[in-house]
PLY file of the C-alpha trace (Angstrom):
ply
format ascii 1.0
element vertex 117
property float x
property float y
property float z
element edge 116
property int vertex1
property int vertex2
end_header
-17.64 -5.24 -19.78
-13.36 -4.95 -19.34
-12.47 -1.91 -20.49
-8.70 -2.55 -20.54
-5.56 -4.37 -18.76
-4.97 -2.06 -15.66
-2.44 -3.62 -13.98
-0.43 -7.19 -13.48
0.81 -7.80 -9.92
3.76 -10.31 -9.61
4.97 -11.45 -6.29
8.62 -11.26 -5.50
11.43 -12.20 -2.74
12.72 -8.89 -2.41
11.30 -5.70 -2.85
13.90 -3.63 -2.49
16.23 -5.47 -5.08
13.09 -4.90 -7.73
12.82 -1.36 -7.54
16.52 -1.25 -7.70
15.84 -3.46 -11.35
13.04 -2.23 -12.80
13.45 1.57 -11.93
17.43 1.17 -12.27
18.22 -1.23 -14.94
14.89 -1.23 -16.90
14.31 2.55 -16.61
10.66 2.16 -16.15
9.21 5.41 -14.13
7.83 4.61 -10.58
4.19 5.83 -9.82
4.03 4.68 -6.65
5.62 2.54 -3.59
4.86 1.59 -0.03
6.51 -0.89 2.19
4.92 -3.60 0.84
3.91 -2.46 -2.95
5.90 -0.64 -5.52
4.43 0.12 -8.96
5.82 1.23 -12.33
4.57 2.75 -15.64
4.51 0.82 -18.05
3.37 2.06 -21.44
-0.07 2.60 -19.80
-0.19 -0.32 -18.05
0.39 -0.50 -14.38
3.18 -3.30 -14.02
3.19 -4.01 -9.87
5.51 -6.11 -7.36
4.25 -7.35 -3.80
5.91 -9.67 -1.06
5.57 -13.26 -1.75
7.87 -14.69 -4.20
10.90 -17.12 -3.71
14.02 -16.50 -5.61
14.20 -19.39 -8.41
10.91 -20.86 -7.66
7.87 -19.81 -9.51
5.32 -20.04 -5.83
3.02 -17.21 -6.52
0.77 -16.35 -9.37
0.54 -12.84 -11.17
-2.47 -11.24 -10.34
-4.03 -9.57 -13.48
-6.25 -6.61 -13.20
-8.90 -6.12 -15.53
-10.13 -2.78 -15.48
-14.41 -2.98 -15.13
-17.25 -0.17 -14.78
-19.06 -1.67 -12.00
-17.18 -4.86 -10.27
-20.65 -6.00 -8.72
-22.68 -6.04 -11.85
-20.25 -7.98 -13.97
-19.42 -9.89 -10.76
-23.26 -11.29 -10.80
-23.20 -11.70 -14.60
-19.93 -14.11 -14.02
-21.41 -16.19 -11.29
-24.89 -16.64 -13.56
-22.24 -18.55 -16.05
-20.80 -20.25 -13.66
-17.49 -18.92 -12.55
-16.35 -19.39 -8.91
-14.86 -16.76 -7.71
-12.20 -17.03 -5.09
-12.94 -13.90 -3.42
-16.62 -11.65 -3.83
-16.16 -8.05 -4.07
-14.73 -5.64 -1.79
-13.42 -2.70 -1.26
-9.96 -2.89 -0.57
-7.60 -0.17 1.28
-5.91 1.50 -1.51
-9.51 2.38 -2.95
-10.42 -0.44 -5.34
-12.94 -2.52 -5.36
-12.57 -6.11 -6.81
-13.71 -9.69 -7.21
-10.86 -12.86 -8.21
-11.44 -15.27 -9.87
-8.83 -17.34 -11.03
-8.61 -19.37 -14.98
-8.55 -22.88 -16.18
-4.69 -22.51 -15.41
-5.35 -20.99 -12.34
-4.08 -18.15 -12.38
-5.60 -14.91 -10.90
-7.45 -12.58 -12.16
-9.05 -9.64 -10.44
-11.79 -7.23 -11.87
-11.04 -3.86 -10.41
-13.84 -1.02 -10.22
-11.73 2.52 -8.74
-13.88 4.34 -6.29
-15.37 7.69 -8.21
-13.89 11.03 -7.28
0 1
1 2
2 3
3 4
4 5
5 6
6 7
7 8
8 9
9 10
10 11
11 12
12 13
13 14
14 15
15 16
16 17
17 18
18 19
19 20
20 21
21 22
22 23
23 24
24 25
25 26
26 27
27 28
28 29
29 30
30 31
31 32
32 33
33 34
34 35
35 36
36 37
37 38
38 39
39 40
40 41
41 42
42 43
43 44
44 45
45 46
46 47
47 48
48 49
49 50
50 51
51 52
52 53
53 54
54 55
55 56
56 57
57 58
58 59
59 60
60 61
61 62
62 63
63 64
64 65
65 66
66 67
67 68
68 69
69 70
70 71
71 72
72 73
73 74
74 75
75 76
76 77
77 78
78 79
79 80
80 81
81 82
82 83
83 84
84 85
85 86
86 87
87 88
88 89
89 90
90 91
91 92
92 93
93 94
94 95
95 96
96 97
97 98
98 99
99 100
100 101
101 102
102 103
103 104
104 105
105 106
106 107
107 108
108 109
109 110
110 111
111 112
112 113
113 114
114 115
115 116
């Protein structure tokens, strides 16, 4: 069952030049960054930028992350109705575990499991 929105991952040209935005100019409080990832608070939800975007062309696909208790159960449940998924689930290297799938529309959307404490 989702238990709420976790985060949204968008893809963008220039890292650097979002922080700069969305900490700057927005205001929004940064939780985290790496060299490749940078995410910000927002109201609860985790909003997320990544490599991959092209300035005035809309390439890439927001990732959505819905927040699960156990990735692999609902993963099976999914697959019994029929979804394809595009990946199966795995444990990634910032400590999630998750499954994508992607919508009629085709965009993405992960179910994310974190790793208990």
């Amino acid at each position: 069952m989702i238990k709420k929105l976790s985060n949204i991952t968008i893809p963008v040209s220039d890292i650097k030049e979002t922080v700069e935005f969305y900490e700057k100019v927005l205001g929004l409080k940064k939780k985290y960054k790496w060299s490749n990832y940078v995410a910000f608070d927002c109201g609860g939800v985790e909003l997320a930028f990544e490599p991959g975007g092209s300035k005035g062309k809309k390439e890439g696909s927001p990732y959505m992350f819905l927040l699960v208790d156990n990735v692999d159960t609902e993963y099976r449940e999914l697959k019994n109705k029929g979804i394809k998924f595009k990946s199966e689930p795995r444990v990634t290297s910032w400590g999630g575990r998750v499954a994508s799938l992607t919508d009629p529309d085709g965009n993405v959307v992960c179910l994310l499991q974190w790793k208990e404490k």
